[in-house]
N, C-alpha and C positions, 0 to 999 in steps of 0.2 A: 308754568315751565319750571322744571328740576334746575335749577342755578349749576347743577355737578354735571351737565352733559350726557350725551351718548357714549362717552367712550367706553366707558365701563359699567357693567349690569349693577342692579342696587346691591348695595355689601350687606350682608349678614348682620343680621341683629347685635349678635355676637361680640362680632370682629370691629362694628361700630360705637358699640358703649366699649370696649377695652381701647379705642384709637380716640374716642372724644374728650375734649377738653371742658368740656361744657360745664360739668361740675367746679371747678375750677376757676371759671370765663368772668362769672361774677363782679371779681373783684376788676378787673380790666373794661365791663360791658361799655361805662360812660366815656371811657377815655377811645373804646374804639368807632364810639356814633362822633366824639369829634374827630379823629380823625380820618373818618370819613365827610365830614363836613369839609374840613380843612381841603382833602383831596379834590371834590366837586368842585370848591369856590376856584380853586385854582388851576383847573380845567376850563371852569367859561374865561374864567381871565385870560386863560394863552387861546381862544379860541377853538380849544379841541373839542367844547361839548357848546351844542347851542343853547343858547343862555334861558329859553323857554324851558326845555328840557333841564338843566342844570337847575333851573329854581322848581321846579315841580321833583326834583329830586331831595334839594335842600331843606326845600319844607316838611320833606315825609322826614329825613333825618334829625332834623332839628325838632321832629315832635316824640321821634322813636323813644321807646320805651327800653332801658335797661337790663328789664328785670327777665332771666334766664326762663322761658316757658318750660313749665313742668311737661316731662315726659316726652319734651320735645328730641326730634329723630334728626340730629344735626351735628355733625361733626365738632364744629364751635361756636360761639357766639357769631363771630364771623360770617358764618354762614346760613346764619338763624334772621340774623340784621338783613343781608341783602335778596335772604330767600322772600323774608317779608315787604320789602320794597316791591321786587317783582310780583309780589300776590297784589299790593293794593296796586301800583302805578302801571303795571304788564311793562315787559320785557324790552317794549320799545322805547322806553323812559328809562326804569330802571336797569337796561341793564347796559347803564353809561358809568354806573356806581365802580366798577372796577376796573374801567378801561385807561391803563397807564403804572397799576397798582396790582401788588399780588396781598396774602395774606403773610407771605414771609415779611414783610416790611412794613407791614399793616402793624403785626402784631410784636414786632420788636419795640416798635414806637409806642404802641400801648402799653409796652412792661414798661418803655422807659418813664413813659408820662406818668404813671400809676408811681414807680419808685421813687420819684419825684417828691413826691405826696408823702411816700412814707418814709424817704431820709428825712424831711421836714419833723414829723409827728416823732422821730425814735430823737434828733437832736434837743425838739422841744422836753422830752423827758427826760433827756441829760441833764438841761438848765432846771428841770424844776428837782432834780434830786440833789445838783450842786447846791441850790437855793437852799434846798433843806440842811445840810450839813452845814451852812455856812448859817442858816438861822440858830443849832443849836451852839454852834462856835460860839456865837456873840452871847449867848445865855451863858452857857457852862465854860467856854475854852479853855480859861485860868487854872480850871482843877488837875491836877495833875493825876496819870493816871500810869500803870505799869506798860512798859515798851517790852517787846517780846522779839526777841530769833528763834528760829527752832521749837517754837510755841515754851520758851524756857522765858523765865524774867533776865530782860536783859538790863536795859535803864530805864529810867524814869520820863513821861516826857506828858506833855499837856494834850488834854484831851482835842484844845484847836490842831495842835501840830498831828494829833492821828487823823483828824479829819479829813484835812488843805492834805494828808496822804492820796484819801480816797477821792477827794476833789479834783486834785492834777491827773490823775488816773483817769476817769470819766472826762475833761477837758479833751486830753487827746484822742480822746474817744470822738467827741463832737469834731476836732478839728477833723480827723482822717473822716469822718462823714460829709463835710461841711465838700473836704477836695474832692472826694468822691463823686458829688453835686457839680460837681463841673467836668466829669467824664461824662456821668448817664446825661446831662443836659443836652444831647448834640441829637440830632434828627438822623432815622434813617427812610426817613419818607422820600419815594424816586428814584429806590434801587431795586425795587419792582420783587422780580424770584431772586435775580441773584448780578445782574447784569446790567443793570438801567433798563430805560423804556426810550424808546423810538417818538413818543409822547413827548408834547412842547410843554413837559411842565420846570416853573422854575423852582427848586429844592429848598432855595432859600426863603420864597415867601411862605412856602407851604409848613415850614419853620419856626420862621415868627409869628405866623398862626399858633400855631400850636405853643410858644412859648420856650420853645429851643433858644439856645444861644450859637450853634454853629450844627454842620453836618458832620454826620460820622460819611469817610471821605470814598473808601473804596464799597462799591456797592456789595460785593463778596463781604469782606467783613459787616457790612453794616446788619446782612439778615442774617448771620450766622456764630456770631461770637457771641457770647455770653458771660467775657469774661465781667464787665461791669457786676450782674448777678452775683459769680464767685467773692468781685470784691466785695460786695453788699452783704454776702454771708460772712464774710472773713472780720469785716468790723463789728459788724453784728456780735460775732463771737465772740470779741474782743470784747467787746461792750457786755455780754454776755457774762461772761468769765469777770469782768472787773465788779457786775453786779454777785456774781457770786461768791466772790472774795468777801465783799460787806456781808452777804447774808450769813455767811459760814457766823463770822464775828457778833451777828446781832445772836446767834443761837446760842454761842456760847456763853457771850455778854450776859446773857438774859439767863442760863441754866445758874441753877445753885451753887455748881460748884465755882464760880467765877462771880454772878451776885450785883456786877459792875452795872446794868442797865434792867431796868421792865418795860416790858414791852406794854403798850395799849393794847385794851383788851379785845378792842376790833381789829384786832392781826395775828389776834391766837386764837387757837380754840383747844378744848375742853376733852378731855377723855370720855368713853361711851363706858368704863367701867371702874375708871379711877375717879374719885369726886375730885381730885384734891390735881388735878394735874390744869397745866397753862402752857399750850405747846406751841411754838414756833412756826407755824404750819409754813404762813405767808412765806416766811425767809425761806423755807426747804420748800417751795413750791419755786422760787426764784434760786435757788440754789440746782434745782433737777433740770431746770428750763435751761442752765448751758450747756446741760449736755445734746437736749434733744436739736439747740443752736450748731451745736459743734457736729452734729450727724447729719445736719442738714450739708450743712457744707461740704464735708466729707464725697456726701450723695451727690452733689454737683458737681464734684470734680471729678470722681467717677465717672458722670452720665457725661461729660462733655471733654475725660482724657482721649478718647482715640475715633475722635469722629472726622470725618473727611470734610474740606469744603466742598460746598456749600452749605444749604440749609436742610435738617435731617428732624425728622420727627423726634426723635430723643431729646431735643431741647425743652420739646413742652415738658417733657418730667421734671428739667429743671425749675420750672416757673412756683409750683404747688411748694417746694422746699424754698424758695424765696422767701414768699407770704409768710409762710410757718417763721421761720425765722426772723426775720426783721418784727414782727409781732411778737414774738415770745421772748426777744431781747426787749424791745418796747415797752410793752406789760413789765417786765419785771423791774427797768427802772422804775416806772409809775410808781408801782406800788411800793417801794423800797425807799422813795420818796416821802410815804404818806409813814411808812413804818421810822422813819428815822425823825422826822418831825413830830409823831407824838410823841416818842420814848422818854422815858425816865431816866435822870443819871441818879445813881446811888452813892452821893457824893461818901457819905460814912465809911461803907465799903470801900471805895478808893481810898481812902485817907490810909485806911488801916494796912491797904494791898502795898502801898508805897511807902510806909514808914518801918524802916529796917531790917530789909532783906539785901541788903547787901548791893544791889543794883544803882549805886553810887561811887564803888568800889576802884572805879578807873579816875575818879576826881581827884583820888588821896593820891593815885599811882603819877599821875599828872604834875602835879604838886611837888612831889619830889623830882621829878626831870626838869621844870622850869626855876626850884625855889632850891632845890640842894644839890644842882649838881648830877645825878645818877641817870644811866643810860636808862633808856625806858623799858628795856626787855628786864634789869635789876631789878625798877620798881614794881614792873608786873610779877616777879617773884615773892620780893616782900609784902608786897598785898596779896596776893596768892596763898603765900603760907598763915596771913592772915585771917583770910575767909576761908582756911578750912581749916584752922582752930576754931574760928566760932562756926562754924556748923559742927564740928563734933563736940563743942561744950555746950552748944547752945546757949551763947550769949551773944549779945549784941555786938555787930563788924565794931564797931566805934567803941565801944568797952576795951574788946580785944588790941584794937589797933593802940590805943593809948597805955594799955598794959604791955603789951609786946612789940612793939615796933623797933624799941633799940636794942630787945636779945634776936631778932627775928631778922635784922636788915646788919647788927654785926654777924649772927652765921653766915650773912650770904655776903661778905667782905668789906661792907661800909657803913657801919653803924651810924644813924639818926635817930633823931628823936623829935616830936611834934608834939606839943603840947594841946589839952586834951581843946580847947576853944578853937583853936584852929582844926583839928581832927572834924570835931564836930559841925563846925561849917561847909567842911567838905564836904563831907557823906549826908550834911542835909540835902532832901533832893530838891526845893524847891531854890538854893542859894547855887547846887550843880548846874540845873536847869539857866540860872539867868549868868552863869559863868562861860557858856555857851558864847562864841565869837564867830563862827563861820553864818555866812548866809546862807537862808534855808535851812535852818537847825530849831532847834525847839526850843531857844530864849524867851522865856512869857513876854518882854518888853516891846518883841517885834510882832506881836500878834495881832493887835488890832491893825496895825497897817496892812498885814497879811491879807485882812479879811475884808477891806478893804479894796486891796489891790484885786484879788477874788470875785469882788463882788460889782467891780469894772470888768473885767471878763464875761460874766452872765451876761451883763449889760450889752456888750460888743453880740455875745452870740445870740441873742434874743431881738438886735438890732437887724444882723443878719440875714435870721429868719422871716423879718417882717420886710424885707427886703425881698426875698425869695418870694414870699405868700403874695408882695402886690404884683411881681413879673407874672406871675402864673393870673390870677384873678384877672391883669390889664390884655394878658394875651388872649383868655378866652371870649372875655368882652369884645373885643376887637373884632374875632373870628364869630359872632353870635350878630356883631354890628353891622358886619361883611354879609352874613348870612341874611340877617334881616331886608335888607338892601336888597339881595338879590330876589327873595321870595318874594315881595311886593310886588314884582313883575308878575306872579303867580294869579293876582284879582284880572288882570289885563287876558291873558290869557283862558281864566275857568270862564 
């Protein structure tokens, strides 16, 4: 028996591979044979399916096979699953598999169960690229390295303190995923097409089957919003974008003209005509990947701005830009990860990039607001006209500043003077650096605590996840242990 009825003649070959999901269904198939399980068990429970028949059901589901049959002539998975039941168990068994259930809320609950899985997998790649940044923190941290605005040298600051930048970036990365895990968690199982069912089933056990923490409440929304998905692409991008920021930095870090880092040579590769080139590929493959994140999302909101309730076939487009995305946000932590854990610092070059370029220059300005008196908009003139005498002599801020500071600060109506040991303590950057008093500043002396306090964070969010991983692992045992139980009725019966 055709599971799709009489109503309607068979559709076109056509018109069927352009409406099928199947290609697609894959990544969903396992999550929808349980919750098809989950649906059965809790059918003979409320008495609606006889329990012979329900376990001669559950047994064919609990053996079902996942894997999408090539060339197969089926709308979706969905329907591939219970067409196949009806083949081995005939129609007066099988076809109790949908009775109280549509695929509208079949298949919401498989994205949800499936995203499940993979907020889990994109957080765990959070932690192991924090991990990484905070492994070279404790090697290297101390070195100090040049601070940029407007890709211009700004000040001085250590290479922990650019890390614990891209560290807290990525944290809130995990946290808005972590809340996000407690929207997609809720069940739309029992909201049937779009209305509920007339079916005695109870919502919530079919739930904790499955591993839910609560129901999504109105049955309308539960088969028809997507907004969960949007948010899933929006952190995603997020997450995205903040990997693309590092990778921007490992490409330049790593070009000649900056010198600052080398990259391991399992994350570059090689020119097909230059001998002599080592290119960045990894970073600009994770660099390209937020955009095609950002288009994903984009496409989602698109395909889900003006659609009506209920539930509308246009949703399934959204599904294929989910996957894409949370995977290509995913991927690129991994690997960004592995790229920033082997890198090289080239401590030499840093020394030389940070020792007198003038990127000290607000410590002198500083110095005179708290030690002599002068408003700070004065002192930022006097060092001002300071640093750009020595960029047109070309000598040294700290030369200049000790030679000119008392013709330089009497033009501008309050002559000082600073003698050259104190000048040059200022404008050193590693004595600027630890003069530092604000919290969350780049004082080298708070760094290990930092890294520290940091590295209780992975701790917490890696706690977290192994938290998450046993609800899902104890829910499906449960529902497998339920299952098991009821199929043994199944010897009694063949």
């Amino acid at each position: 028996m055709d599971i799709r009825g009489p109503r309607l003649r068979k559709p076109s070959d056509e018109a069927l591979a352009f409406t099928s999901s199947m290609a697609d269904d894959g990544r969903i198939a396992r999550k929808v044979i349980l919750v098809n399980l989950a649906h059965m068990v809790a059918l003979v429970r409320a008495g609606e399916v006889d329990r012979k028949v329900g376990a001669r059901c559950a047994k064919f589901l609990a053996g079902a096979s996942a894997e999408i049959l090539p060339g197969a002539k089926a709308e979706d998975f969905h329907q591939q699953l219970e067409q196949a039941a009806v083949d081995a168990l005939g129609v007066e068994t099988a076809g109790f598999i949908n009775y109280g259930k549509s695929r509208n809320d079949q298949v919401a609950t498989a994205i949800r169960m499936e995203l499940r899985d993979s907020i889990i997998a994109l957080v765990s790649s959070v932690a192991g690229l924090q991990s990484a940044l905070l492994s070279q923190a404790r090697k290297h941290g101390a070195v100090l390295v040049p601070g940029y605005t407007h890709l211009q040298r700004a000040q001085p600051t250590t290479f922990a303190h650019h890390l614990f930048a891209h560290f807290d970036a990525f944290q809130r990365d995990a946290e808005r995923a972590l809340q996000l895990y407690t929207r997609v968690n809720l069940s739309p199982m029992g909201s049937a097409a779009m209305t509920g069912t007339s079916v005695k089933l109870d919502r919530r056990y079919v739930a904790g089957l499955l591993g839910f923490s609560g129901l999504v409440r109105n049955s309308m929304d539960a088969v028809s919003s997507r907004d969960f998905a949007v948010e899933a692409l929006s952190f995603a991008a997020i997450a995205a974008l903040d990997a693309s920021r590092l990778a921007e930095e490992l490409i330049l870090w790593s070009s000649a003209e900056f010198g600052f880092i080398e990259l391991d040579d399992s994350y570059a590769a090689s020119s097909s005509i230059m001998p002599q080139k080592k290119n960045a590929v990894t970073a600009e493959m994770a660099r390209a990947k937020a955009g095609s994140v950002i288009g994903g999302l984009v496409a989602a909101c698109a395909i889900l701005k003006a659609l009506p309730y209920s539930y509308n076939l246009d949703l399934q487009e959204i599904t294929p830009h989910l996957w894409r995305g949370i995977d290509d946000a995913t991927a690129s932590l991994s690997v960004l990860a592995g790229m920033v854990a082997s890198a090289s610092l080239m401590k030499g070059r840093l020394n030389s990039a940070v020792s007198g370029d003038g990127s000290t220059a607000v410590g002198l300005a500083n110095y005179l607001v708290s030690e002599r008196g002068i408003s700070f908009r004065q002192a930022h003139a006097m060092v001002g006209e300071l640093v750009r005498a020595s960029a047109e002599s070309g000598s040294p801020l700290q030369e200049v500043a000790v030679s000119r500071l008392a013709r330089v600060s009497a033009d501008l109506g309050k002559k000082v003077s600073v003698d050259r040991v104190t000048i040059e303590s200022l404008l050193d950057p590693q004595r600027f650096l630890e003069r530092i008093a604000t919290k969350g500043g780049a004082n080298p002396r708070s760094m290990l605590r930092e890294i520290r306090q940091r590295e209780a964070v992975i701790t917490s969010t890696r706690s977290s996840l192994s938290t998450l991983k046993a609800e899902l692992t104890a829910s499906e045992r449960r529902l497998r242990a339920t299952t098991d139980g009821l199929t043994r009725e199944v010897k009694s019966v063949d």
